[in-house]
C-alpha positions in Angstrom: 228.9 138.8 271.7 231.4 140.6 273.6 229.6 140.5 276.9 229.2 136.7 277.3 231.8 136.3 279.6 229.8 138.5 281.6 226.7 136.7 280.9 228.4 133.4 281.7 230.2 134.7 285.1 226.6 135.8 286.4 225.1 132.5 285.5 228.0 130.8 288.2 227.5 133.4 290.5 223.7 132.4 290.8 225.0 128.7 291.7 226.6 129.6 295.1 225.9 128.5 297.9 228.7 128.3 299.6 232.6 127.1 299.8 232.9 123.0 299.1 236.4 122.4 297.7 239.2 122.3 300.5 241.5 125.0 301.3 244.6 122.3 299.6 242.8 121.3 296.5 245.1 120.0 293.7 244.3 117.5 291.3 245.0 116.7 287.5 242.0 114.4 286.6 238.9 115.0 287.4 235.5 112.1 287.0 232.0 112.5 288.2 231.5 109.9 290.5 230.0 107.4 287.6 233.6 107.7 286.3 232.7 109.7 283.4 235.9 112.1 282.8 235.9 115.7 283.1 238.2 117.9 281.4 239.4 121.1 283.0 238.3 124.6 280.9 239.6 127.2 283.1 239.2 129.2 286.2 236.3 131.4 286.5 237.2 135.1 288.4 235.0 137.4 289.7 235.8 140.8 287.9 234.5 144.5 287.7 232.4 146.5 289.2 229.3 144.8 288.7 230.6 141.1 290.2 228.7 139.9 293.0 231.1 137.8 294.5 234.5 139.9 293.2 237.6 138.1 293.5 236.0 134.7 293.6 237.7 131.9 291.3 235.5 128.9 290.4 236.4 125.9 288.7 235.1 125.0 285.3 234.9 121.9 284.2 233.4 120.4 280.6 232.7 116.9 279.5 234.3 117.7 276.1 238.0 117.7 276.1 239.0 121.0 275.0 241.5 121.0 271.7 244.0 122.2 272.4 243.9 120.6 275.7 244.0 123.3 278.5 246.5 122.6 281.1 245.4 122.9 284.8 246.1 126.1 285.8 247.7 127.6 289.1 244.3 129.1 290.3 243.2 125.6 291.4 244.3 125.9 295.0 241.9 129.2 295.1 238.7 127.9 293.6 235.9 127.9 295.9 233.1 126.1 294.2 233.0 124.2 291.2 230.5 124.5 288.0 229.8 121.6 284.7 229.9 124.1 281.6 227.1 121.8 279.4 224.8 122.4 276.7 221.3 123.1 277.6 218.4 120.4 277.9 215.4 120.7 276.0 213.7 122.1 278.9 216.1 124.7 279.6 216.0 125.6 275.8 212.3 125.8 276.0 212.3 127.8 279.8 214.6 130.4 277.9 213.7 131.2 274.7 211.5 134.2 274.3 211.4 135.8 270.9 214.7 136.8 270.2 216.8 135.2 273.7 218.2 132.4 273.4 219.8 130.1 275.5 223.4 129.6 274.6 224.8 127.3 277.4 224.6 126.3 280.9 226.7 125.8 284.0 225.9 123.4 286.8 226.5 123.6 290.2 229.3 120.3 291.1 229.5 118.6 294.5 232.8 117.6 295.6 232.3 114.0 296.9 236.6 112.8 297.4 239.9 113.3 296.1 242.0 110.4 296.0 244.8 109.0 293.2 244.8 112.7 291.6 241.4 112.1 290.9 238.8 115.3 292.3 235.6 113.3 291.4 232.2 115.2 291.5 228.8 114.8 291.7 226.2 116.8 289.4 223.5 118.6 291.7 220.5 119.9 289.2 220.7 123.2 290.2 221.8 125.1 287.1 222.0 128.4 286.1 221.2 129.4 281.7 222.7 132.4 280.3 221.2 134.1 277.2 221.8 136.7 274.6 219.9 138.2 272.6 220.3 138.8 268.7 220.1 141.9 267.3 
């Protein structure tokens, strides 16, 4: 299990294709357009050897609040891109499971659509990226 992170960093590598979130971007709260809240899970970096876009943060955001809640970090301002960490759908299950892989979550690519009030809202794109493990 120790090379999820790995496996999850490659799956928001896949979703680039480009830089969307301005070069000042701050905010607190962030929605998807609907006004469905999103909670703030971290900052993704691009580490090692192997990273295809080294040095690249990118913003991850949930739909579950984390407990504890996890305070909006200082990375913000660098993130390029942002990605929805979500469960699978049943399709994506099905796509991905081979015998022994299984799909464990995905990440979705986010369009920034405005910032205003402290709110960054987002809209959800459909291009998504599975990553898997296998079980020994």
């Amino acid at each position: 299990m120790a090379s999820i992170h790995q496996f999850q960093r490659r799956a928001i590598e896949s979703l680039r294709p480009g830089d969307d979130l301005p070069a000042d971007f701050s905010a607190v709260d962030f929605a998807l357009g609907d006004g469905r809240p999103l909670y703030y899970l971290g900052a993704s970096e691009g580490i090692g050897t192997c990273a295809d876009i080294h040095g690249m943060w990118v913003l991850v955001l949930g739909t579950v609040c984390p407990k504890p809640n996890v305070p909006v970090g200082n990375r913000l301002s660098v993130c390029r891109y942002a990605v929805l960490l979500r469960d699978p759908t049943a399709d994506e299950r099905q796509k991905f499971y081979q015998g022994s892989v299984v799909c464990l979550e995905c990440v979705e690519r986010l369009s920034f659509v405005e910032h205003s009030g402290g709110i960054a809202r987002f809209a959800l794109t459909e291009k998504s990226a599975c990553y898997v493990s296998t079980f020994g």
